[in-house]
N, C-alpha and C positions, 0 to 999 in steps of 0.2 A: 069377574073371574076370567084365566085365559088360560089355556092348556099349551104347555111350550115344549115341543118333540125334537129331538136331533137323531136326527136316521142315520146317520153315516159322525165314525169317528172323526171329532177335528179339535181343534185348539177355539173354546170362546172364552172370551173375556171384555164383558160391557159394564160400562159403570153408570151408575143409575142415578138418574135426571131426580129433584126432588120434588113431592108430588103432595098434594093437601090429602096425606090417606095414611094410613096405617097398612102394611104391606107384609102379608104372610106370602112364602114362598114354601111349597111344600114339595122338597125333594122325592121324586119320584122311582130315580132312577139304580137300578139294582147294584151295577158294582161301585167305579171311582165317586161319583156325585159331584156336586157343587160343593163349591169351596168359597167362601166370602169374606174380605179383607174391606176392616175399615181402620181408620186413624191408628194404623198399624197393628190391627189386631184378627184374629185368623179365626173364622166360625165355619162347621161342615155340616152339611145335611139342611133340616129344615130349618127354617127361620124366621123372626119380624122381625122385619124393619122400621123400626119407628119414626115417625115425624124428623124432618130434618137431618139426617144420618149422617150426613158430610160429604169424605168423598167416600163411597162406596163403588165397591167394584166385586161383580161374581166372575168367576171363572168355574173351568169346567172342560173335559179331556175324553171324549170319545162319546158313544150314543148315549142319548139317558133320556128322561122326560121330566118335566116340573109341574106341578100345578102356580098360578098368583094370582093371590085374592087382595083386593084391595078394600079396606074397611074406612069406612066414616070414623075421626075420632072417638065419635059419641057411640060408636059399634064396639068399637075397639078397644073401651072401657070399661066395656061390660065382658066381650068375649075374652079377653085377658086379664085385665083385673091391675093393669097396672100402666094405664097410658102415661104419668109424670115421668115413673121411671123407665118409660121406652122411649122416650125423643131425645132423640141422636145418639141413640143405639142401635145396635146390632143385637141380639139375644136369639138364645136357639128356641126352638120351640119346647123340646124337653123340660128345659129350664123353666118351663112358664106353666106347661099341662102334665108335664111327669109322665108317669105311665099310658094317660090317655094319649098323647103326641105317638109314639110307637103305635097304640093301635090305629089310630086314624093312619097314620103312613099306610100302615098293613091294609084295609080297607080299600084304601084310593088306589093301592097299588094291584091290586087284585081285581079291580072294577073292570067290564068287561067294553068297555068305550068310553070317552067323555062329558058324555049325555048321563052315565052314571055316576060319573068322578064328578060333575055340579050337584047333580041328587042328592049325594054323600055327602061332599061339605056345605053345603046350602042345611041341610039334615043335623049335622056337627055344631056346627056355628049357632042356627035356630034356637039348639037346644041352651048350650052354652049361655047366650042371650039372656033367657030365661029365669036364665039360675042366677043373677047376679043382678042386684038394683041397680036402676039406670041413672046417669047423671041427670042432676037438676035439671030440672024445666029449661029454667030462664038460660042456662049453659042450653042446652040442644037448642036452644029458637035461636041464639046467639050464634051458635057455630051456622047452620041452615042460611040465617039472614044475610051472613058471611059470604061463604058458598054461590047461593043467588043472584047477589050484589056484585057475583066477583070481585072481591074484594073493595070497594068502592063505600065503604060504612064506616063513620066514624063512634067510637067508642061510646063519647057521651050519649050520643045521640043511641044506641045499641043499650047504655042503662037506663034511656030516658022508657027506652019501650017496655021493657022487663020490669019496671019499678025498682032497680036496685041502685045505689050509686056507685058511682065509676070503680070508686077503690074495690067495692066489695063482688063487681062482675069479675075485676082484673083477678084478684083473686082467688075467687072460685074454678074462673074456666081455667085459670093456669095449674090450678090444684088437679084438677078432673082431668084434664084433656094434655096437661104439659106443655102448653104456651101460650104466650099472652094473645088477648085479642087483638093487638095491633100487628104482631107475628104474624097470628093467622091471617088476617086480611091483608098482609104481603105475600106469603105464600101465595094464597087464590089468586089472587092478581097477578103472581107469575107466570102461576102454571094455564092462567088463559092468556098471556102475551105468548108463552112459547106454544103455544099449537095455534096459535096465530102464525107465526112464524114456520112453523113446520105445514101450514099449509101453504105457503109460498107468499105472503103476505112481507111487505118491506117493513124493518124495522121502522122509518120513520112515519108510516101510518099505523103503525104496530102501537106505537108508544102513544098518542092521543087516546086510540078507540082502547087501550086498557088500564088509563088511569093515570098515566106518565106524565110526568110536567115536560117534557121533552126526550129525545133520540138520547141524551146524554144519562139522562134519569135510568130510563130504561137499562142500557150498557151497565149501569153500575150494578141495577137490582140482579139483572141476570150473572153476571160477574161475580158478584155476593153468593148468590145460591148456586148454580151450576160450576161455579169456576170456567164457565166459557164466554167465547163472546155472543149476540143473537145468532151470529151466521153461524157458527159452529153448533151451537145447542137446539138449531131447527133442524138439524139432522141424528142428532143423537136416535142410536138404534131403541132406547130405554124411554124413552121421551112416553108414551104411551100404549097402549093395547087399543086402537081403536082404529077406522078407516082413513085418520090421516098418517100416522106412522107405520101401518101395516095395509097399506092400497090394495094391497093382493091378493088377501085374505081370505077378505067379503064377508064382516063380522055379521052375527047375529045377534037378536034379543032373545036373552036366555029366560025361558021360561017359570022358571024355578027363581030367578035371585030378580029378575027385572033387568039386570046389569048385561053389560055386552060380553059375549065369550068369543072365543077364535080357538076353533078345534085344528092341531096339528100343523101348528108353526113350525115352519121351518130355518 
């Protein structure tokens, strides 16, 4: 979770690096709000962002505040109920909890510091959880092994360990989670070159230590997913929430979720 403040009106508009998570953004802020465009299509207020989105871009016109929470697929399965149909979507949040999305707004926006705005959706999310069977075993160990490996796993070898065969993992994770597992462990694999990258690390040791067959391999993966080159995309302001895109921060570990938070970005 990250709590993101703008104290003084201005013009933002950052487009978002793509990330191995499921990504709720919950508009905070009282009057104009966030405004989010993707493959030409125009969402306000709160939102998921699903697996893979494209290019994606928020914008936003004077003070406001946000909450971003980023979910594990296998979270995000359950707290929404519909991971196939969110990758490479945009969808509001309304659209997915109905009347409960307005209340939670209402809650978060009323919380009397950030320390209670985690409390709240850490509280939200918990419950949600709960209420919804969770995907297959063999999917969650699958996706986890993924993650760990930084992407560095091959399939077979991923159904050799669950007891299923290939066809019938590919199948299920891409049913549950809305991508295949060789997607996913591109993905991971990404998003650990670019914070490699964003810690000031050269592409061309970049590309060995995360699984690259070369400097040229690299180029293309990050080109495919970001639309940028490494040098450009190790600076993207959207790249992460954590001490290497946010130096100045000085995130903590949040008590309540485990995950890092950053109170009052500016």
């Amino acid at each position: 979770m990250a709590g993101f403040r703008q104290r003084a009106p201005a013009l933002v508009d950052i487009a978002m690096v793509a990330h191995p998570s499921v990504t709720l953004i919950v508009d905070l802020s009282e009057r104009e709000g966030l405004v989010y465009d993707t493959h030409g299509r125009h969402e306000r207020g709160s939102v998921v962002v699903g697996l893979l989105p494209g290019d994606f871009r928020a914008a936003g016109c004077g003070a406001g505040e946000c909450l971003q929470i980023r979910l594990e697929p296998v979270a995000a399965a359950a707290v929404f109920g519909a991971s196939t149909e969110l990758s490479g979507t945009v969808v509001s949040l309304e659209e997915l909890w109905g009347r409960d999305a307005g209340r939670a707004e209402d809650r978060l926006r009323a919380a009397a510091s950030w320390d209670e705005r985690f409390t709240i959706a850490a509280e939200i999310l918990g419950r949600r959880l709960g209420a919804r069977p969770p995907v297959d075993p063999e999917v969650a160990y699958t996706w986890r092994r993924t993650l760990t490996s930084r992407g560095r796993v091959r399939v077979d070898g991923l159904a050799d360990e669950v007891g299923w065969s290939r066809k019938r993992l590919w199948s299920r994770f891409r049913s549950q989670l809305g991508i295949t597992p060789k997607r996913a462990a591109q993905l991971v694999r990404f998003d650990h070159a670019v914070h490699l990258l964003a810690a000031g690390h050269a592409p061309a040791s970049v590309a060995p230590e995360s699984g690259y067959v070369d400097q040229s391999h690299l180029h293309r993966e990050v080109k495919a997913f970001a639309g940028l080159t490494p040098t450009a995309v190790a600076i993207a302001p959207w790249l992460a929430i954590d001490d290497v895109a946010w130096p100045a921060s000085r995130p903590t570990r949040s008590p309540v979720t485990g995950g890092e938070r950053i109170p009052d970005l500016r």
